[in-house]
KEKE-3310 file (N, C-alpha, C; in steps of 0.2 Angstrom, whole numbers, plus 5000, padded with zeros to 4 digits):
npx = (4689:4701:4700:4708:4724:4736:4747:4752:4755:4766:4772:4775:4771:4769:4778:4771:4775:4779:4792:4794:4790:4794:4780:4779:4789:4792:4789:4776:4770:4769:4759:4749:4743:4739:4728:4722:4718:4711:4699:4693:4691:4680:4673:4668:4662:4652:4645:4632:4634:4639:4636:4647:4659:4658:4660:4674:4680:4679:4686:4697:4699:4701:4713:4721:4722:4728:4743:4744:4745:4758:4766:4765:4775:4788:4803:4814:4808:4801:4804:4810:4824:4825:4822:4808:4792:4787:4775:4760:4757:4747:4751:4752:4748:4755:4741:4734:4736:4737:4723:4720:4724:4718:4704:4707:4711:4699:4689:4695:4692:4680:4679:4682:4698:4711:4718:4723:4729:4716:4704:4701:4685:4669:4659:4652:4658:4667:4677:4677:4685:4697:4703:4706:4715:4724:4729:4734:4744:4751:4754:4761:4772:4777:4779:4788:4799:4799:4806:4818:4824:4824:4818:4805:4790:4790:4777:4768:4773:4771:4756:4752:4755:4749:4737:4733:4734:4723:4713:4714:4707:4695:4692:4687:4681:4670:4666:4661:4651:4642:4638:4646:4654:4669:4685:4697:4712:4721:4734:4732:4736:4747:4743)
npy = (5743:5757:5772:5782:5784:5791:5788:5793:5807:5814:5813:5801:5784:5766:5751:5735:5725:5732:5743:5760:5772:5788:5799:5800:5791:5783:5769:5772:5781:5772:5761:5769:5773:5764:5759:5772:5770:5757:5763:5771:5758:5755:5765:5761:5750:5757:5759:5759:5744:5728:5713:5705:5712:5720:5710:5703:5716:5717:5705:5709:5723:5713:5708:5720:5724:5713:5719:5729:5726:5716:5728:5736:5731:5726:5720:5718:5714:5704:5689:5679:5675:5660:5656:5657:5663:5677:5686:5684:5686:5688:5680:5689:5676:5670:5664:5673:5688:5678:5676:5690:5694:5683:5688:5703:5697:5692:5700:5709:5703:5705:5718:5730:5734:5741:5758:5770:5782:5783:5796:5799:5801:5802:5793:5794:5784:5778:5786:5785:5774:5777:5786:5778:5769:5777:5783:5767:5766:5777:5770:5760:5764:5771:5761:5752:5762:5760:5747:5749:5751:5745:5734:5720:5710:5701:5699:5707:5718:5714:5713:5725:5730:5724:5726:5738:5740:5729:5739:5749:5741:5739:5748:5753:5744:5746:5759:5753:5746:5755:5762:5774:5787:5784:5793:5798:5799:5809:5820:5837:5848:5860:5877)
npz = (3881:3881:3870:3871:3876:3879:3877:3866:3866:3867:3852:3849:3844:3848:3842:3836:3848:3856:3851:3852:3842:3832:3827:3814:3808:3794:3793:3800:3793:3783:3785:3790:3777:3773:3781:3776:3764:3764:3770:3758:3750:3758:3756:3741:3741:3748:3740:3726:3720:3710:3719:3718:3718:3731:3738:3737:3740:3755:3758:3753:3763:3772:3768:3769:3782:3787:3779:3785:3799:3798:3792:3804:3813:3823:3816:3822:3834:3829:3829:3841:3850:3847:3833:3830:3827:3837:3839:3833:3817:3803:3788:3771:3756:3743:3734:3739:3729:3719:3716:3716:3702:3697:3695:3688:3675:3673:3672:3663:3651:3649:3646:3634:3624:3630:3623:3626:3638:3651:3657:3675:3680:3676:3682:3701:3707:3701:3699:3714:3715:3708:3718:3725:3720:3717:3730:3735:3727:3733:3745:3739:3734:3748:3756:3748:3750:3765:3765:3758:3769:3780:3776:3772:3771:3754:3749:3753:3749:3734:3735:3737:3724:3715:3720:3716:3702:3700:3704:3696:3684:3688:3692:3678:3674:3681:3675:3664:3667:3673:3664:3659:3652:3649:3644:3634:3636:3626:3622:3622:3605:3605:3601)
capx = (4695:4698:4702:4713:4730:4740:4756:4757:4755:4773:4773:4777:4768:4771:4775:4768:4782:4782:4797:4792:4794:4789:4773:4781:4793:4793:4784:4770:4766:4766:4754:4744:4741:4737:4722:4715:4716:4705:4694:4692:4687:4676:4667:4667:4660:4645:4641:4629:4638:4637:4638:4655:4664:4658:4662:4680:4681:4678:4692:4702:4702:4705:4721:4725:4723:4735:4746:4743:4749:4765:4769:4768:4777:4795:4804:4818:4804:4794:4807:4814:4831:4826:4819:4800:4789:4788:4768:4756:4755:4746:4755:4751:4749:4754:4737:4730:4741:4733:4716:4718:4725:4713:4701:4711:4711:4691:4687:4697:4690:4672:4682:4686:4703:4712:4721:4725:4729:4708:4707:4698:4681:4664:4653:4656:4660:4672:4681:4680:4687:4703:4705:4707:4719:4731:4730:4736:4751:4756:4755:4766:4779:4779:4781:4797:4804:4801:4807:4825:4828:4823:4815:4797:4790:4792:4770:4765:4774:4768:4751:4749:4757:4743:4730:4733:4734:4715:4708:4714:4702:4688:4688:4687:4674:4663:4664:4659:4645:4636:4640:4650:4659:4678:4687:4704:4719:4722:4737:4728:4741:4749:4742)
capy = (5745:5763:5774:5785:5780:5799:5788:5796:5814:5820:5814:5797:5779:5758:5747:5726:5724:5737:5749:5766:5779:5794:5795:5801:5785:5778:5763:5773:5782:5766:5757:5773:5777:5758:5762:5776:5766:5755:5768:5770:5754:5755:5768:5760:5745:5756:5762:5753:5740:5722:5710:5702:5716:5721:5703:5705:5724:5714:5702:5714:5724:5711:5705:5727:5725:5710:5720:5734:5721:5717:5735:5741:5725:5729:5715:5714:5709:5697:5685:5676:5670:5654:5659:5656:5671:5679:5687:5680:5691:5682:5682:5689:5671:5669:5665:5681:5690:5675:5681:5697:5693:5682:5696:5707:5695:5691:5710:5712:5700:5709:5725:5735:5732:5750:5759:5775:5779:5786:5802:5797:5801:5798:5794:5794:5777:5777:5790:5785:5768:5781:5789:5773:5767:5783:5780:5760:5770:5779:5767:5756:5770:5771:5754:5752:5767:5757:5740:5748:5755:5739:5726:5720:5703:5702:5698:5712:5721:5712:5713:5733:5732:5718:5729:5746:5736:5727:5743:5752:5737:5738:5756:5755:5738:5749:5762:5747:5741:5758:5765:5781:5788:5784:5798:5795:5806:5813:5825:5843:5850:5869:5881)
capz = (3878:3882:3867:3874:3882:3882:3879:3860:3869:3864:3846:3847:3844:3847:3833:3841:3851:3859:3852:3850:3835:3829:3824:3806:3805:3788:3795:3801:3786:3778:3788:3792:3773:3771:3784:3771:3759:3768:3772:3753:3749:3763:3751:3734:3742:3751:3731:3721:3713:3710:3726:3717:3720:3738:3744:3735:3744:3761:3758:3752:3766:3778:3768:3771:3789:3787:3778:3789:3803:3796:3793:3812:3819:3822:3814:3826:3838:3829:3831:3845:3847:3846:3827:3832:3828:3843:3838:3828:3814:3796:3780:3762:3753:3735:3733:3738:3724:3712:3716:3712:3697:3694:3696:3684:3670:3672:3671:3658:3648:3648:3641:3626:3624:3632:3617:3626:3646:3653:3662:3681:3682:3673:3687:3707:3709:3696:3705:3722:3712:3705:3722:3731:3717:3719:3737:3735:3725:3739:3750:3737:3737:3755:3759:3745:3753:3771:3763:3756:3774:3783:3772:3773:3768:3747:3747:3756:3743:3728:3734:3736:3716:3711:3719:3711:3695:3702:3705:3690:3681:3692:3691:3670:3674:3684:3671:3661:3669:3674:3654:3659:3649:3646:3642:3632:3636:3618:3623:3615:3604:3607:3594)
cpx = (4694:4702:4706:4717:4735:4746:4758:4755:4760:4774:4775:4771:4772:4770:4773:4775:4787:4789:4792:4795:4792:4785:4773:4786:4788:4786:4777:4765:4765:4760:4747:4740:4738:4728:4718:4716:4711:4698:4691:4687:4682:4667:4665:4662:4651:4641:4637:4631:4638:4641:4645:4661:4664:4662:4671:4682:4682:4685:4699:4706:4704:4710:4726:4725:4730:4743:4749:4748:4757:4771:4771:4771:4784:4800:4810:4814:4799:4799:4811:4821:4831:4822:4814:4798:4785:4780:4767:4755:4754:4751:4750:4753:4751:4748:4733:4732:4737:4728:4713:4720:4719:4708:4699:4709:4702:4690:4690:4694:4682:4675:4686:4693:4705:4719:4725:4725:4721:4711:4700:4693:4676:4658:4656:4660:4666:4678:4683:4684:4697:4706:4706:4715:4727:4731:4736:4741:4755:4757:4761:4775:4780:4783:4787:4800:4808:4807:4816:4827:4829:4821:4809:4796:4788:4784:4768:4767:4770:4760:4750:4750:4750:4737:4727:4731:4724:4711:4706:4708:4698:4686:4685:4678:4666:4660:4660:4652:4640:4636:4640:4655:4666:4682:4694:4707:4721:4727:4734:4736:4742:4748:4747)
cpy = (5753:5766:5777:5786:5787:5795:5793:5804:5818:5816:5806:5790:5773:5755:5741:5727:5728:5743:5756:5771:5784:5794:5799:5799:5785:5773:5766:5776:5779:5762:5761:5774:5768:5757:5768:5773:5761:5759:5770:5766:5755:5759:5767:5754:5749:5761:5756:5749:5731:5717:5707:5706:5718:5717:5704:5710:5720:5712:5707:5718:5720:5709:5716:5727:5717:5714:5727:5733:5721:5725:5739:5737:5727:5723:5713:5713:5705:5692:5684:5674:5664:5653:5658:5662:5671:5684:5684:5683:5686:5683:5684:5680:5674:5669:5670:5686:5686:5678:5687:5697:5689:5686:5700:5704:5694:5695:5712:5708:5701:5716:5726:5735:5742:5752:5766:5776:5783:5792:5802:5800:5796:5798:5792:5789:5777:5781:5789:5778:5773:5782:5784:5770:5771:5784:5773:5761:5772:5777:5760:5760:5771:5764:5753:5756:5763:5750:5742:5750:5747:5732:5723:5713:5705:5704:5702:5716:5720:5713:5722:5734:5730:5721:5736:5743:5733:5731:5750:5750:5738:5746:5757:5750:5741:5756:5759:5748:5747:5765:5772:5781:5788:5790:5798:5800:5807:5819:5831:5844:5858:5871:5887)
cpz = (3878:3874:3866:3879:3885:3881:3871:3860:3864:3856:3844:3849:3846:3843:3840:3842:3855:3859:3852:3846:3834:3826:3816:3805:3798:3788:3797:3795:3782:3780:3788:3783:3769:3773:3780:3766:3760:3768:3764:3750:3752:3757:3745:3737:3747:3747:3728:3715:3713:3717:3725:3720:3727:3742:3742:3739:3750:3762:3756:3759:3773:3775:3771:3778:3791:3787:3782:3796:3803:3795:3799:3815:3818:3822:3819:3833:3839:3829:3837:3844:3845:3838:3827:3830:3835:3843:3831:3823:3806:3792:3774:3760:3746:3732:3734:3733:3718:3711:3713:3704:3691:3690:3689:3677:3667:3671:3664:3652:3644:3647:3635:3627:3624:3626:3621:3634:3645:3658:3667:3680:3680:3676:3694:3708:3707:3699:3711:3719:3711:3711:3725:3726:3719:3725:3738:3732:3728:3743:3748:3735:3744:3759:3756:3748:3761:3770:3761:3764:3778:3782:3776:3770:3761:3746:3747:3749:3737:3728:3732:3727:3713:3713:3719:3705:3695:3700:3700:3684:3683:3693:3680:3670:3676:3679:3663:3662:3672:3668:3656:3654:3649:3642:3640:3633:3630:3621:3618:3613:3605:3599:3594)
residu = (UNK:UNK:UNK:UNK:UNK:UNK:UNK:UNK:UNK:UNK:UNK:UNK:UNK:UNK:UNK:UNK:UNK:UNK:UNK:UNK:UNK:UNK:UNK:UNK:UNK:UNK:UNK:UNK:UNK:UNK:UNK:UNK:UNK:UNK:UNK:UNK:UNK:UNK:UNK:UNK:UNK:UNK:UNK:UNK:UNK:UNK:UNK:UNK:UNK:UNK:UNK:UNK:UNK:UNK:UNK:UNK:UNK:UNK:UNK:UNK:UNK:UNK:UNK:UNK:UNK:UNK:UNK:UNK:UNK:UNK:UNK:UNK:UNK:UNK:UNK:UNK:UNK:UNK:UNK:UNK:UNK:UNK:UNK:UNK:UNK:UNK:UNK:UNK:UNK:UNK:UNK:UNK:UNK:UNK:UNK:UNK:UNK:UNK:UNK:UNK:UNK:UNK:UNK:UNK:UNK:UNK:UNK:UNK:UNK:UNK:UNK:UNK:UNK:UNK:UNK:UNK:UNK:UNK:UNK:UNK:UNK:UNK:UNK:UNK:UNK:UNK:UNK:UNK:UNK:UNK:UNK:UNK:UNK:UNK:UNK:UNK:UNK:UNK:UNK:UNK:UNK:UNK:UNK:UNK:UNK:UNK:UNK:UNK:UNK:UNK:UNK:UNK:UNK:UNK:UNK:UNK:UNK:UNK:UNK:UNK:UNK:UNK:UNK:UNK:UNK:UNK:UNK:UNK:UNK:UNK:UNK:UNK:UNK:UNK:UNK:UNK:UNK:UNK:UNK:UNK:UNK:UNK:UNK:UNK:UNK:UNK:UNK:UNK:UNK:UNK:UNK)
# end
């Protein structure tokens, strides 16, 4: 497979289905910022942390290259006339949305109950943990932005929200489990 085709030379790329867009469509910045979010994980998962999480990170990022999927396919030609899907592209289940949730709730259940918002650091992990979550933010604002123009499948959505919310846990978990310190946002007062 060669890497380089020269077709997106003058500024533009292929959604599956061959349309072509500007390669700062809506759609792309969604997909594209879904790929650094990716590339994040990528880095929480090559920190030293317990295998649970790793193996979760994995599955993760293949439901993001799912979700990746759906984002550059150009929905008036994944369907056929004859209402067939016209590429094979997977879905966000319900159940992947559980999972995380799951997750969520088991995590939370081994923490201190949270009294005030934290402010992202502590230790690197924990932070590459933040920096991936405010990634999986903008990548859930971009994609509502794409979703009121065009409309996107409901899960894809639900997922990116369910796994900001994940990653907000598992970044507090990991400050848990390698006893960094938590730092409470106390607004200072003006003297």
């Amino acid at each position: 497979m060669k890497i380089y085709t020269k077709t997106g030379d003058k500024g533009t790329t292929a959604l599956f289905g061959g349309t072509r867009v500007p390669k700062h469509h809506i759609r792309i910045e969604s997909y594209g910022t879904i790929d650094e979010l990716n590339s994040h994980l990528g880095l929480i998962r090559d920190q030293e942390i317990n295998q649970k999480y790793k193996d979760l990170l994995i599955h993760i990022q293949d439901r993001l290259f799912t979700v990746g999927a759906i984002l550059a396919t150009d929905p008036e030609k994944a369907i056929l006339k004859s209402g067939k899907e016209r590429l094979n592209i997977p879905k966000i289940s319900s159940e992947d949305i559980e999972r995380l949730e799951k997750e969520i709730d088991t995590m939370n259940t081994e923490l201190p109950p949270m009294t005030h918002f934290v402010l992202p650091g502590g230790h690197q992990t924990v932070s590459f943990c933040h920096i991936a979550r405010c990634v999986c933010r903008r990548a859930e604002r971009l994609t509502t932005a794409l979703n009121d123009v065009e409309g996107i499948e409901p899960n894809a959505l639900m997922y990116l929200n369910r796994l900001s919310d994940y990653l907000f846990v598992l970044a507090r978990k990991l400050s848990y489990d390698l006893q960094a310190n938590e730092i409470k946002w106390i607004p200072e007062k003006e003297s």
